[in-house]
N, CA, C and O of each residue as an XYZ file, in Angstrom:
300
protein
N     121.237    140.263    102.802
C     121.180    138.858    102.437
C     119.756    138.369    102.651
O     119.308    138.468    103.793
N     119.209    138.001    101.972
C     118.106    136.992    101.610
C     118.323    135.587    101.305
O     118.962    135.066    100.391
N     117.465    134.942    102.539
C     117.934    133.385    102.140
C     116.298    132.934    101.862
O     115.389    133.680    102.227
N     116.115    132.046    101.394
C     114.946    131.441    100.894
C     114.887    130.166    100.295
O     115.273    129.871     99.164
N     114.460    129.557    101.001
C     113.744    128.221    101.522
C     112.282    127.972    101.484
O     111.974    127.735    102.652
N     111.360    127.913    100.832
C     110.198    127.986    100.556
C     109.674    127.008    100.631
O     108.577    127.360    101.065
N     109.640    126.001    100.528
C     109.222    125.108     99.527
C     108.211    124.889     98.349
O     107.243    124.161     98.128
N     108.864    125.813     97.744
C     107.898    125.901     96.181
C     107.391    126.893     96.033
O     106.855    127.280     94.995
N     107.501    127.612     97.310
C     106.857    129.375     97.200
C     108.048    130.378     96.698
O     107.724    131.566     96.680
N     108.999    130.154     96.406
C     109.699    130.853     95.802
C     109.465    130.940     94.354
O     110.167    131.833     93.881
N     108.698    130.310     93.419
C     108.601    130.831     92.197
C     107.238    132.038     91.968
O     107.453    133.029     91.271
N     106.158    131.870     92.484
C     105.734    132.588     92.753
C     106.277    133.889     93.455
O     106.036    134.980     92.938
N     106.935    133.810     94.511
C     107.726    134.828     95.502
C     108.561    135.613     93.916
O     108.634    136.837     94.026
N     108.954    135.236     93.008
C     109.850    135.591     92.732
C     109.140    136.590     90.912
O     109.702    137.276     90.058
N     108.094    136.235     91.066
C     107.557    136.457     90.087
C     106.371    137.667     90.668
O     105.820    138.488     89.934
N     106.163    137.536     92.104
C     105.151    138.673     92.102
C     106.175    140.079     92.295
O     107.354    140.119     92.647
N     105.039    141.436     91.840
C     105.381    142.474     92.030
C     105.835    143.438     93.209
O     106.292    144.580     93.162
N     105.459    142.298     94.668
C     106.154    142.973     95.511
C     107.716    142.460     95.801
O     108.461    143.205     96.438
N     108.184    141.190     95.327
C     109.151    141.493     95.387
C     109.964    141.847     94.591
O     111.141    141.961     94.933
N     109.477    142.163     93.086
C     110.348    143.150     92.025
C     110.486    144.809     93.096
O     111.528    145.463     93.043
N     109.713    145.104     93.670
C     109.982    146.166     94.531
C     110.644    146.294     95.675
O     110.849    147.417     96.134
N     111.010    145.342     96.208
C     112.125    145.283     97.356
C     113.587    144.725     96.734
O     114.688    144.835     97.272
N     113.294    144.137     95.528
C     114.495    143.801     94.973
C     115.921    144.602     94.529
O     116.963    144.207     94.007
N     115.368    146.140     95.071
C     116.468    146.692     94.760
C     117.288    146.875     96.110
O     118.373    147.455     96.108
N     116.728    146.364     97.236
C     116.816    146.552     98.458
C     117.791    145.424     99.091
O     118.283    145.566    100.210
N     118.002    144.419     98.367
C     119.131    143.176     98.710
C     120.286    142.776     97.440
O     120.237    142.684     96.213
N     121.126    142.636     98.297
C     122.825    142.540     97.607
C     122.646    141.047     97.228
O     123.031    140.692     96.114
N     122.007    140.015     98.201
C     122.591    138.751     97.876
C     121.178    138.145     97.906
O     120.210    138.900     97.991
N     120.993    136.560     97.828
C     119.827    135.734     97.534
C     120.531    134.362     97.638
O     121.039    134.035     96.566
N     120.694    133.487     98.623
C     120.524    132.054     98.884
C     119.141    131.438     98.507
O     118.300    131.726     99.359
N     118.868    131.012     97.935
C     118.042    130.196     97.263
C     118.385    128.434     96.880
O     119.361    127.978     96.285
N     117.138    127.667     97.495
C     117.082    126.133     97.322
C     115.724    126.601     96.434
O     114.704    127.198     96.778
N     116.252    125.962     94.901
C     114.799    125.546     94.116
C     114.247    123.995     94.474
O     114.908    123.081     94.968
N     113.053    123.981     94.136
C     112.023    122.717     94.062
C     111.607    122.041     92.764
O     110.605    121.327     92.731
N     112.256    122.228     91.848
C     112.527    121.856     90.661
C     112.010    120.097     90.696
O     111.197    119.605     89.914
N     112.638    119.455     91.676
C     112.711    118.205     91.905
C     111.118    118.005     91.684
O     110.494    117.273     90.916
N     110.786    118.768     92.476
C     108.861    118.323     92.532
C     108.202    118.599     91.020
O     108.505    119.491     90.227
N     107.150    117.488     90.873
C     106.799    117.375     89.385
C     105.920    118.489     89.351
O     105.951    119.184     88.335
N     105.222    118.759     90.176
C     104.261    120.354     89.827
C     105.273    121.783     89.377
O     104.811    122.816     88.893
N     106.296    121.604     89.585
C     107.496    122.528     89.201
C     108.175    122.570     87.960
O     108.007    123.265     86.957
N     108.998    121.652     88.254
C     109.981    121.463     86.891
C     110.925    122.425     86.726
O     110.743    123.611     87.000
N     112.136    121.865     86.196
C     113.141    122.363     85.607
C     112.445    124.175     84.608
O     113.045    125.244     84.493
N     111.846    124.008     84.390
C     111.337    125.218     83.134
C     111.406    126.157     84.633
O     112.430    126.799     84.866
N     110.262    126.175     85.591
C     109.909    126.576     86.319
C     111.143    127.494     87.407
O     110.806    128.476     88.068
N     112.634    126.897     87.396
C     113.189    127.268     88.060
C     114.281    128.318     86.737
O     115.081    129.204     87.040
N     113.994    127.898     85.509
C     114.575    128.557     85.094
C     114.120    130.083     84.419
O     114.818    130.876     83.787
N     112.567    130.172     84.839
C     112.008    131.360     84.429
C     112.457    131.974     85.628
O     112.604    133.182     85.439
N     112.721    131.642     86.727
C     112.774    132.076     88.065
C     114.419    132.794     87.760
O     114.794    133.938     88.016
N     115.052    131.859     87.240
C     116.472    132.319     87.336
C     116.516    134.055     86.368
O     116.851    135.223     86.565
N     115.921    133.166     85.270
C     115.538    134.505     84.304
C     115.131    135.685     84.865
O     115.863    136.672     84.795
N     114.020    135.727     85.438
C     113.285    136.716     86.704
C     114.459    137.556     87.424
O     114.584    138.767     87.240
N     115.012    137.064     87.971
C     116.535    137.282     88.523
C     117.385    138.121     88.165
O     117.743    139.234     88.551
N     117.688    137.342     87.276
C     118.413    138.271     86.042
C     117.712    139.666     85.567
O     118.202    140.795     85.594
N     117.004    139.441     85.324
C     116.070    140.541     84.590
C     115.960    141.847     86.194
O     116.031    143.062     86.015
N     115.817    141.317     87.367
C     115.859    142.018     88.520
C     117.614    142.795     88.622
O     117.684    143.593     89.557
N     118.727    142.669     87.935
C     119.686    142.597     88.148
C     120.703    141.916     88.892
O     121.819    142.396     89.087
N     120.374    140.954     89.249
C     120.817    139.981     90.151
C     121.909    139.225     89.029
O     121.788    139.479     87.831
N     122.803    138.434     89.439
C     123.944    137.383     88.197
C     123.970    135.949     89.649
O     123.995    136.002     90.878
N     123.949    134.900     88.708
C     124.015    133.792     89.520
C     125.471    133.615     89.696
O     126.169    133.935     88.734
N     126.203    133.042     91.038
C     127.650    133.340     91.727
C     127.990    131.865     92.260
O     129.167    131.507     92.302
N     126.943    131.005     92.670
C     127.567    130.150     92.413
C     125.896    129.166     92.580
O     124.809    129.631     92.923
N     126.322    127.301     92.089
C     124.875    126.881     92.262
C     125.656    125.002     92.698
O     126.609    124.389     92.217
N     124.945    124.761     93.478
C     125.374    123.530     93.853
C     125.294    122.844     92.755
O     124.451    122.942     91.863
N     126.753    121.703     92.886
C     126.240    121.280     91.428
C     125.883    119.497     91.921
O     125.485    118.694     91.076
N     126.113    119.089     93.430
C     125.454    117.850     93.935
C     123.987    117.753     93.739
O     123.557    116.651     93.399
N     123.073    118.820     93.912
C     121.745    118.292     93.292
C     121.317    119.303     92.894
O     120.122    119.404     93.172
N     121.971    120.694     92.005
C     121.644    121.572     91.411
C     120.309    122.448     91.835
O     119.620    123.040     91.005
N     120.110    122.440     92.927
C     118.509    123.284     93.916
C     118.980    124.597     94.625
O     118.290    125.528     95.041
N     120.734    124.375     94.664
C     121.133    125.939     95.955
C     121.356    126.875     95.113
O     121.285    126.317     94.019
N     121.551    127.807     94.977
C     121.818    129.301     94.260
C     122.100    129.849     94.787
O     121.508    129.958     95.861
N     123.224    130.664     94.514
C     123.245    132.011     95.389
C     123.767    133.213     94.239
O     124.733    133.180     93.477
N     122.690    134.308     94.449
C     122.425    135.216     93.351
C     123.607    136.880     94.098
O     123.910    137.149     95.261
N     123.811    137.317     93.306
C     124.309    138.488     93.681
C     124.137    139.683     92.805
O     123.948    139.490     91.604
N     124.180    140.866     93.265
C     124.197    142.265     92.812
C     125.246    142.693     91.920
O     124.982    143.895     91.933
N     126.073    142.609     91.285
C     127.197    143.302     90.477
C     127.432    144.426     90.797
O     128.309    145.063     90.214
């Protein structure tokens, strides 16, 4: 389990190459996006989600009170 809380360093985090390389190394991913913040944006969390995906990860469930929690899983 990987939880991550960044604030705002998770799109980067999620986009560099070291963690496409440990990514085969975790089952799960708690994740709060920062979407809210205007240097971010909605686009921003959804290349991230994409990223994700593309890592093999499937989104399992996502808060839907202010749409920022995620929690990603392995299939």
């Amino acid at each position: 389990l990987l939880k991550l809380d960044v604030e705002g360093a998770e799109y980067d985090l999620i986009a560099s190459a070291e963690f496409a390389e440990c990514a085969a190394r975790i089952d799960m991913i708690c994740i709060e996006f920062h979407h809210r913040w205007r240097r971010f944006g909605r686009r921003a969390t959804s290349n991230a989600v994409s990223a994700l995906g593309g890592l093999g990860f499937q989104c399992a469930w996502r808060g839907l009170a202010t749409n920022e929690e995620f929690l990603f899983l392995r299939p």
